[in-house]
N, C-alpha and C positions, 0 to 999 in steps of 0.2 A: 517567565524570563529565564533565560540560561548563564549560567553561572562557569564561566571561560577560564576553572582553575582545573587542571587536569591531577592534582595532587588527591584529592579524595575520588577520585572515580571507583564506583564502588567493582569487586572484583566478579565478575561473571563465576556460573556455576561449575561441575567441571563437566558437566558435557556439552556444556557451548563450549569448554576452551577444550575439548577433541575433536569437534568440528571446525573450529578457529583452525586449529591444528593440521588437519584435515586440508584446506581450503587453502592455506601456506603451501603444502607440498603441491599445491597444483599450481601456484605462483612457482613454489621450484624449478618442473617439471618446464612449463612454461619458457624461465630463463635459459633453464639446460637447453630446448630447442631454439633458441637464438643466441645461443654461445655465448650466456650468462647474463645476458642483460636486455630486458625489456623497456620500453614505455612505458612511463606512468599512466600513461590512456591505455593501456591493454591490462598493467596490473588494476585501475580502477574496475575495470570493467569485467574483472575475475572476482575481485572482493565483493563485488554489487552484483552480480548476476548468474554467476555460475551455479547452471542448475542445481538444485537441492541445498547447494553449500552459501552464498552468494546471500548479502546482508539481506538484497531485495527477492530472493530467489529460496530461500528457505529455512521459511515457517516461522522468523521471531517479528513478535512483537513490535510494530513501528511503531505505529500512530496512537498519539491521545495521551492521557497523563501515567499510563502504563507502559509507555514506547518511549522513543528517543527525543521525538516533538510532535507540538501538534499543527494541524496545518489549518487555514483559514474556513473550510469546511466544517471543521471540527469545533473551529469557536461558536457556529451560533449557526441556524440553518438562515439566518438574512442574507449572510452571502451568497448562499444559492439560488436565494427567492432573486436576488438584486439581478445577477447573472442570468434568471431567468426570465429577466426583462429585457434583456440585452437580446438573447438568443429569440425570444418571442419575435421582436419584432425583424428579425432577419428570417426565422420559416415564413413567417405571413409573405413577407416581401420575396422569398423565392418560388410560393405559390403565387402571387398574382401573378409574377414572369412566367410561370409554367404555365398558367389559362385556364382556365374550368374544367376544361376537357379533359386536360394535362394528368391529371391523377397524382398523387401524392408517394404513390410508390418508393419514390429516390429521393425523396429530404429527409436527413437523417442526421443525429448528433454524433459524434466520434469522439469518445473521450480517451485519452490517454492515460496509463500508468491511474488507475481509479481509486487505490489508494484503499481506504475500508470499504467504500462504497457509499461513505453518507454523500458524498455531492451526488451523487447518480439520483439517489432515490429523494431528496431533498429538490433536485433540479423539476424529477417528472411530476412530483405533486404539486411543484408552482407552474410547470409548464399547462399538467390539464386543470387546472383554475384559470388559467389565461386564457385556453382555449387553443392551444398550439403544441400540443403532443406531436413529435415527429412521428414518421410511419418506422421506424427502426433507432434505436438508441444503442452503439455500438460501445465496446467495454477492448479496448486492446489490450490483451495482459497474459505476459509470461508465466508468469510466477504462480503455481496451481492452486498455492496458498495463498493469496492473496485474490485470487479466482471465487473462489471457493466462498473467503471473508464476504465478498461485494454482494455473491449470490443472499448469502445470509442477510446480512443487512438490507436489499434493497426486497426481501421477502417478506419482514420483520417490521422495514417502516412505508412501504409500500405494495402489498403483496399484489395488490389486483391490477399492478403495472410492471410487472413481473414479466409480463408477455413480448413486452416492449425488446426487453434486453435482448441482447446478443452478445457474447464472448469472442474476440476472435487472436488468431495468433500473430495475424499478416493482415496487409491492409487490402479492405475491400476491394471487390470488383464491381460493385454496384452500387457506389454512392455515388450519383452524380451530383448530386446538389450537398454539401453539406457544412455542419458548421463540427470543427474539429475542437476539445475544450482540451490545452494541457498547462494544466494548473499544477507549478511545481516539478516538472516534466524536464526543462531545459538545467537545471542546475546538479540533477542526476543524472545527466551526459556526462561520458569520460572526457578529461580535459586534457591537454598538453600543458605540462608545468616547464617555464624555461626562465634562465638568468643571464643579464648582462654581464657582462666583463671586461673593463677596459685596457686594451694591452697598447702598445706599443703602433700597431697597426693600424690599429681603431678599435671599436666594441666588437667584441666578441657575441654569440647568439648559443648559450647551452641551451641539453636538454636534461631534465633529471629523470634518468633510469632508475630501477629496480633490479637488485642481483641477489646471490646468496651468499656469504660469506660468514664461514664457521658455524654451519646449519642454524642462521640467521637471518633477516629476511635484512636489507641494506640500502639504500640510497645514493645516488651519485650524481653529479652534474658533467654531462661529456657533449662533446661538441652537436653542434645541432644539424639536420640532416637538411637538405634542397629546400621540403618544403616547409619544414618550421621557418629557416629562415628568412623565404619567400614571404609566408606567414606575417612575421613580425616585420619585418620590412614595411610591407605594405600597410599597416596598421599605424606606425610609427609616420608614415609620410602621407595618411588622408587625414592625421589627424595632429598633426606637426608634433608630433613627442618625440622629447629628448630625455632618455632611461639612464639615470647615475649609475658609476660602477656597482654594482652587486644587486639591481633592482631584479625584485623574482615576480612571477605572476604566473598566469594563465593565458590558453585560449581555447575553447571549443574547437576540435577537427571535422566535426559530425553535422554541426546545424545546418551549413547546404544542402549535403547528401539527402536530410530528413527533411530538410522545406521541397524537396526534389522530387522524393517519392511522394507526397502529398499533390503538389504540381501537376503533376504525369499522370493521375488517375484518376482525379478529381473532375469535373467540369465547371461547377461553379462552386468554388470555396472562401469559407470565410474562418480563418484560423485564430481562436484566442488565446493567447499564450501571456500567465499572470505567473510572476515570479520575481524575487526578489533579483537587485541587478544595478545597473546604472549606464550609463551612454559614456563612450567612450572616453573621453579624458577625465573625465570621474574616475572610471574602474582602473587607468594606467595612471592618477594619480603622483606627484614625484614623492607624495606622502604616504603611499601607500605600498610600501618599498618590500613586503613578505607575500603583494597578491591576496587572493580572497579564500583560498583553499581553507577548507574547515570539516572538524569529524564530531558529529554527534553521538554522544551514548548517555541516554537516560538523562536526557536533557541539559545531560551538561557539554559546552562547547569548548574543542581543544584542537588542537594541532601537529599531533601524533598522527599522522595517518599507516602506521605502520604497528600498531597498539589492535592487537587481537584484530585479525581481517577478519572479514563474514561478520562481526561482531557490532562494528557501529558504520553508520552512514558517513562517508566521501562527500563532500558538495563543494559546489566552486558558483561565486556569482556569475550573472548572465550581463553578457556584456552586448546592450540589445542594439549598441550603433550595427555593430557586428553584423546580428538578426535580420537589421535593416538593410544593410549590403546585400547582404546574402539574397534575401527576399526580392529585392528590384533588379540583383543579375539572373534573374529564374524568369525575371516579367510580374513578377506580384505587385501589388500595391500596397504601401505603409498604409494605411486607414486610421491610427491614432494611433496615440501613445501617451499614456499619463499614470499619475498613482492610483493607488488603489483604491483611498481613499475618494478622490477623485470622481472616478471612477462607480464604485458603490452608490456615491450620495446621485449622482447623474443618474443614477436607474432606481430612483426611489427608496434609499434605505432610512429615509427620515421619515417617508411618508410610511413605511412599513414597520415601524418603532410605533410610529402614536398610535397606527391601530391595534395595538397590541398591550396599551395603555391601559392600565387595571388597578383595583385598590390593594393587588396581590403586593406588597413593597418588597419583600424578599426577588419574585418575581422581576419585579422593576427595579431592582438593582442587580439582581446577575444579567438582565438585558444592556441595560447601561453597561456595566464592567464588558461584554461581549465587544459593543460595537466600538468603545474606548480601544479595546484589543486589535479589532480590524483600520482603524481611521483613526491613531494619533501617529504623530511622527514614529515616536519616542517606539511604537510598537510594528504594526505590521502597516499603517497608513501610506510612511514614503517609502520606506526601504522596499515593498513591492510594490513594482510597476505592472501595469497593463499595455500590450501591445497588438493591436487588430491587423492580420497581413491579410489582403484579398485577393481570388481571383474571377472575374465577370462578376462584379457583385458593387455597383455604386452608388447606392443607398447611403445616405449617411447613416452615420450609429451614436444613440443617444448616448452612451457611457464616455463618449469624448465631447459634452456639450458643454459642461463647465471649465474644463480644462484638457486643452490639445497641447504636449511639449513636445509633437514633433519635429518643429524648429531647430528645435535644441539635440536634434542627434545629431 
């Protein structure tokens, strides 16, 4: 569990805080080229990615109880196995489409941002026990450090499916058939942070900038430009919201773009995308009046995102009505949507606990504590959602067979 008091945050060493350091003056540098004032979606996405300096981009420590969190891979390899029931039964069903003849060459899995690597290599040892090893398991990832980790690990807990992987930097030109995983993926996009305010007029639509002041890194809210408020406009009017004065929030600028390039190269795609989030008047809430914005470090959650950059994790909920729009004006199809929990138990994560049933009790109770972790509310069960976008691909899919809330976007 994380602990949302930012007053003990323990203090970093000093040479993360000379690359903190370091990683501000390119935030500076930045502002100076737009006449003092950036995006928050441009400063995220210098904190988070900027080669060598960048939280995600160089060399610290995320994941596991040595990093900042852990992520659902990491609690217990049943979620991969679970995931690899899902994924199984969509290769089979894009081999039969393809024909006997057809060859297996172009089905292949894509995973996104891979994280240590344990889903990769946890995924392909339940995939060849099923019987459904793709012909390429593709590994997208910037960051040479984090490259590097996946190689390690998927050597270490799978070495003789090593063969399988591929790293890349850009998206394929050769998958035609494939199933994309980005677990955790959507909430690490740069977000637009904006505030209502109501004047005289009506409400007002800011945006909060990033500037420098008094060799300080600073915050501001200034008016919002065409397309924010196009943006929130339309958000506000397919989902009848009425924002109090001072309501702050979010929105992803990015997730078309990215369902876009997937679209366009693809042939037959089936995208799963598991992250925590909520459907629209959830996440614009009237009660939810500060938005989702959140910064991890060392497990503890705070609200500083201006606290050592490079240093801890940026995240914003995914707000998946959004996902969904976005998805059906490209021509995709919604194919489900539900929790994780959900989800999980619908690909056999019950039946894959009792075979695993031993007179080990220690054993059986870190198993137990695992899946309690994945599928209680209280934990990672509802607050992450699963959502399936497809394209040529109308098979149903078992992991929406207990529960489909796509109704409810």
């Amino acid at each position: 569990m994380l602990n949302n008091s930012k007053g003990d945050l323990a203090e970093p060493g000093e040479q993360a805080k000379q690359r903190s350091l370091l990683l501000t003056q390119c935030v500076a540098s930045a502002c100076n080229r737009a006449n003092g004032w950036i995006h928050f979606s441009e400063y995220m996405n210098i904190v988070l990615y900027e080669p060598g300096l960048g939280y995600y981009s160089g060399g610290l420590q995320k994941f596991g109880e040595k990093g900042d969190f852990i992520t659902a891979p990491e609690v217990s390899p049943l979620f991969a196995q679970c995931l690899a029931n899902q994924v199984s039964g969509i290769i089979q069903n894009f081999r039969k489409s393809a024909g006997e003849n057809a060859g297996n060459e172009n089905i292949c899995i894509l995973e996104f941002g891979a994280g240590s690597g344990i889903l990769a290599a946890d995924m392909l040892l339940a995939l060849e026990k099923l019987g459904s090893l793709p012909e390429k398991y593709l590994i997208l990832e910037l960051a040479a450090e984090l490259k590097q980790r996946q190689q390690q690990t998927i050597a270490e807990k799978s070495p003789h499916l090593l063969e399988y992987v591929r790293w890349l930097d850009r998206l394929p030109e050769d998958a035609d058939n494939s199933v994309v995983i980005a677990n955790e993926v959507l909430d690490a996009m740069p977000v637009e942070s904006f505030r209502i305010t109501e004047t005289v007029q009506g409400n007002k639509i800011e945006s909060l900038m990033i500037g420098v002041e008094n060799n300080r890194l600073v915050s501001r809210y200034m008016p919002a430009d065409d397309d924010t408020v196009e943006k929130i406009s339309s958000i506000q009017q397919r989902s009848e919201l009425k924002f109090s004065d001072g309501y702050c929030s979010e929105y992803n600028p990015a997730i078309k773009a990215w369902l876009s390039a997937l679209e366009s190269k693809i042939s037959r795609l089936v995208i799963i995308l598991i992250d925590y989030g909520y459907k629209e008047d959830e996440y614009y809430h009237p009660d939810r009046v500060n938005g989702t914005l959140m910064c991890y470090y060392r497990h503890r959650a705070h609200d500083d995102f201006l606290r050592w950059p490079g240093l801890q994790d940026i995240t914003a909920f995914v707000n998946f009505t959004d996902v969904a729009y976005s998805a059906v004006e490209l021509g995709m199809n919604v194919s489900g949507y539900t929790t994780q929990s959900a989800f999980l138990l619908a690909n056999g994560l019950s039946e894959l606990h009792a075979a695993q049933v031993s007179d080990d009790v220690k054993q059986q109770i870190k198993l137990s504590q695992q899946i309690k972790t994945l599928t209680l509310p209280s934990e990672m069960g509802e607050r992450f959602k699963v959502m399936v976008l497809t394209k040529n691909y109308e098979q149903p899919l078992s992991g929406f067979s207990m529960l489909d809330l796509r109704n409810r976007l």
